[in-house]
C-alpha positions in Angstrom: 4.5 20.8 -14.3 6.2 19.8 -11.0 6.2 16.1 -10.2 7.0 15.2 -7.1 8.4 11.2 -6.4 8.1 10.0 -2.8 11.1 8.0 -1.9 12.0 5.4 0.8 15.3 4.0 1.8 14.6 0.9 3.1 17.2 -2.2 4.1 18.2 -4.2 0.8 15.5 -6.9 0.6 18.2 -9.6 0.0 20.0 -9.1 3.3 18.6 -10.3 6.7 16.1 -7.5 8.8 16.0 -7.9 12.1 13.8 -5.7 14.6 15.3 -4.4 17.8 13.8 -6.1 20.6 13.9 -3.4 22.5 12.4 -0.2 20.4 10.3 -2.5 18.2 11.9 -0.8 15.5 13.4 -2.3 12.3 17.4 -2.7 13.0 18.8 -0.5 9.4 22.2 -0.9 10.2 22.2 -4.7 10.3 22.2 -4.6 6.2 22.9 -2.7 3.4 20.5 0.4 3.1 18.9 0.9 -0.7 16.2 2.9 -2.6 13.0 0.9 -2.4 12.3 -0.7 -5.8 8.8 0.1 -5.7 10.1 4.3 -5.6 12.5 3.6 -8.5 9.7 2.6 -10.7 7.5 5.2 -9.6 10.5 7.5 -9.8 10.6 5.9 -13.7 6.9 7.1 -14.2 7.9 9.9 -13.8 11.1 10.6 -15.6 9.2 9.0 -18.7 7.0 11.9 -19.0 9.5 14.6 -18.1 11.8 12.9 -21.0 8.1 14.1 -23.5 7.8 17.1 -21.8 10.7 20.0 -21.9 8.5 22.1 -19.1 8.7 18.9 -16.5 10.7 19.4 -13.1 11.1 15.5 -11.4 11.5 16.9 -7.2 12.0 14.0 -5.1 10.8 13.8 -1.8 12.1 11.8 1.3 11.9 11.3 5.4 14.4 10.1 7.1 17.9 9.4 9.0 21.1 10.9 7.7 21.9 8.1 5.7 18.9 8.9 2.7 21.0 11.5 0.7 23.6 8.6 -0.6 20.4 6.8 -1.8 18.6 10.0 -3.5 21.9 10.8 -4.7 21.1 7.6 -7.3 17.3 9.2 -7.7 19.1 11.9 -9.0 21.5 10.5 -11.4 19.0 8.5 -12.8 17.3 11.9 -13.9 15.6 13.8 -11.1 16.2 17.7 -11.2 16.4 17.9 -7.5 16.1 16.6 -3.8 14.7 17.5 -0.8 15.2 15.6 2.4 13.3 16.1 5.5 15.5 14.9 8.6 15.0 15.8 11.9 15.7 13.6 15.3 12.1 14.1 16.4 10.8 11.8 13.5 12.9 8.4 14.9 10.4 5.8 14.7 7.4 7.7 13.2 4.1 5.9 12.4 2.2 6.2 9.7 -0.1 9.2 10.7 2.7 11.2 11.4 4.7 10.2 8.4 1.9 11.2 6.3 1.6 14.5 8.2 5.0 15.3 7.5 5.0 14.6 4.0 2.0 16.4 3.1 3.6 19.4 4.7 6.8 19.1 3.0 4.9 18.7 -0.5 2.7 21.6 0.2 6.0 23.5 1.2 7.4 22.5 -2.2 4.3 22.8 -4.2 3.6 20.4 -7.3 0.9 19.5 -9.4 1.3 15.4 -9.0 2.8 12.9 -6.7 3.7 10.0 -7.8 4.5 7.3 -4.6 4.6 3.3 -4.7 1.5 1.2 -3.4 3.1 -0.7 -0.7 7.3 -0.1 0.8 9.3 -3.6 1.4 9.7 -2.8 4.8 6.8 -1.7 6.2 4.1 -2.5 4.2 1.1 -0.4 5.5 0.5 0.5 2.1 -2.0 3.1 3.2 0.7 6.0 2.9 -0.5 7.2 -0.5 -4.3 7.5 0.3 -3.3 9.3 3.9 -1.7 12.0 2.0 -3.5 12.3 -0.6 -6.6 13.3 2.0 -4.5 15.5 4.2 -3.4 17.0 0.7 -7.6 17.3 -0.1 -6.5 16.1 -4.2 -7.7 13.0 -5.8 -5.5 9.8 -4.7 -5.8 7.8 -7.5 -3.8 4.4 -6.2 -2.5 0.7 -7.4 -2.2 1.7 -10.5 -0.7 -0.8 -13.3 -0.5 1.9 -16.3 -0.2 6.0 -16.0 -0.6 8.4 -18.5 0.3 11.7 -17.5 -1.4 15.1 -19.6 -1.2 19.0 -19.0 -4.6 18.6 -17.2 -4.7 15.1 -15.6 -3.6 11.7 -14.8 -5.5 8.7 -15.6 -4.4 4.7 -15.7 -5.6 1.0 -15.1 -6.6 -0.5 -11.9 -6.7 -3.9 -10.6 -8.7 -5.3 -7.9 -9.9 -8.3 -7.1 -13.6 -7.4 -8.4 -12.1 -6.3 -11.9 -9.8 -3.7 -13.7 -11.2 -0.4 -14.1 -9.8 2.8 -16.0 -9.9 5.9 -13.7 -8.9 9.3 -14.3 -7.9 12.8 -12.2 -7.7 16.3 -13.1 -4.3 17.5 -11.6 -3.2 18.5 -9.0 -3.6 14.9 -7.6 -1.0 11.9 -6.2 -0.8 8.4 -7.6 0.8 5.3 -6.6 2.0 2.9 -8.8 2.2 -1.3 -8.8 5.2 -3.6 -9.8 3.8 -4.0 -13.2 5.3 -0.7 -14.1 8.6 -1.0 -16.2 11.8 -1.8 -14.3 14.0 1.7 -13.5 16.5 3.2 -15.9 20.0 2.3 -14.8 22.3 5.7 -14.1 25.3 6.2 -16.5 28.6 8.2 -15.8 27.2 11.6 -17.2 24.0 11.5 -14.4 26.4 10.3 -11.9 28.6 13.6 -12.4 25.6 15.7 -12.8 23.8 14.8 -9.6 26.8 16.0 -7.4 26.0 19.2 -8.4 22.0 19.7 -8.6 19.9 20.9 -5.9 19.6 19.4 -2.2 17.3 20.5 0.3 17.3 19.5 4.0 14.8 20.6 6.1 13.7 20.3 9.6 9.9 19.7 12.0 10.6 23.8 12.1 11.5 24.8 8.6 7.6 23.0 7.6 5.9 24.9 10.2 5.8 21.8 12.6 6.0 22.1 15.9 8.6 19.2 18.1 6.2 18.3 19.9 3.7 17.7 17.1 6.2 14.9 16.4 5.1 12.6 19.0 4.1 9.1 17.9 0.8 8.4 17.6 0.6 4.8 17.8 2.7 2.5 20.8 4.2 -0.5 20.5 3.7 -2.8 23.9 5.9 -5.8 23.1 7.9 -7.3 20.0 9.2 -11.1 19.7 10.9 -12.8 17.5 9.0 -15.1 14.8 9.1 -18.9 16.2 11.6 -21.1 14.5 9.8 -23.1 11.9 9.3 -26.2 12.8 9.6 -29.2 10.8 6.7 -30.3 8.0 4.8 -33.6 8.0 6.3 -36.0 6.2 4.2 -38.6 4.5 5.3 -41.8 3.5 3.7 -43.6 0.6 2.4 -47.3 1.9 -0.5 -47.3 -0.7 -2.3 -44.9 1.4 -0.6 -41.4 0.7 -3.2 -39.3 -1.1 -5.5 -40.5 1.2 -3.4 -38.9 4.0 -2.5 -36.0 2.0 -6.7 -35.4 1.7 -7.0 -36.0 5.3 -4.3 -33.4 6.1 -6.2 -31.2 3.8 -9.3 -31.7 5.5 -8.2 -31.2 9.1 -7.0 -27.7 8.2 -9.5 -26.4 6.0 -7.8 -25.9 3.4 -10.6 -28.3 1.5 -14.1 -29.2 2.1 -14.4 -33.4 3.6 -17.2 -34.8 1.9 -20.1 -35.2 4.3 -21.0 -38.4 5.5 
């Protein structure tokens, strides 16, 4: 069985992202640049079965600049069998759409029988990458899931909405994505530190998946950015017998609950 893990390097959630006013795009050199913590769990999904199953190969599967091997360099030590990167200078600020596009041609180009991604990345947060993928793919995208278990012949796991939790199940080959309630990552030790220096790395270009450079051309625009306003200073409510009748009135003026009618 070949699993492939979709991973992200995004900018380290406890630094300070800026966009650039200019591009609209999100400025990665102003902090440190990390594995997405949503991909190391799903990443941990996956390395879970391959630990119960001696015919398991863990691929994972980036896009991105030529800073992402450093960070699927850790994928690897974790446990991952190999990496293959997709970098080309065409894909600088891709959307979505053509995100998806590229990954689904770089999975079929790999061939597996499931994908495992996160639900949502800390950067962007679309978090309608998996289902995208999974269509161009034509396989069941079975998403948000809060439990996996992975067979020979399927996938199935727990899902959480806000109508209820249901149990749903897909005959393979099929992608997934996974929640936060998945356990945390396995750390790497010295031995998977060594060992990922020498396992298998793939680069490949737009040309090496069969995509044309001009294919490459953004399908969405954006026509102005701005910063986010300072925030500005709360109300402050001073008690003179009368506070929690302010504090209702406050309440009522922004609808945040119902005045009674009079």
């Amino acid at each position: 069985m070949r699993i492939i893990v979709l991973m992200k390097e995004v900018p380290d959630t406890w630094g300070n992202r800026t966009l650039n006013l200019e591009t609209g795009l999100l400025d990665r050199a102003g902090s440190e640049l990390v594995l997405d913590e949503i991909n190391e769990r799903a990443l941990e999904v996956a390395l879970t079965h391959s630990d119960s199953s001696k015919d398991a190969e863990v691929v994972l599967l980036a896009v991105g600049p030529a800073t992402v091997p450093a960070s699927l360099r850790k994928g690897l030590a974790m446990g991952a069998d190999r990496a293959v990167h997709v970098c080309d200078d065409a894909l600088l600020g891709a959307d979505m759409t053509l995100t998806a596009e590229v990954l689904a041609a770089a999975i079929r180009h790999i061939g597996f029988d499931l994908v495992i991604a996160g639900n949502i990345s800390t950067d962007g947060g679309g978090g309608a990458l998996p289902s995208m993928i999974a269509e161009l793919l034509g396989v069941a995208g079975v998403t948000s899931l809060s439990s996996v278990e992975i067979t020979d012949a399927g996938v199935a796991g727990r899902r959480t909405i806000e109508s209820g939790t249901f149990e749903v199940q897909a005959a393979l080959p099929a992608l997934i994505s996974i929640t936060e309630a998945l356990p945390d990552a396995r750390f790497s030790n010295f031995k998977g530190i060594m060992a990922a220096k020498k396992k298998p790395f793939d680069t490949l270009s737009l040309a090496d998946l069969g995509l044309a450079a001009d294919e490459s051309a953004n399908r969405s625009i954006v026509l102005s950015v701005a910063e986010r306003p300072a925030r500005a200073a709360g109300i402050k409510i001073e008690d003179a017998g009368d506070a929690g009748q302010q504090i209702a009135d406050f309440l009522t003026q922004n609808q945040l609950i119902k005045g009674r009618a009079e």
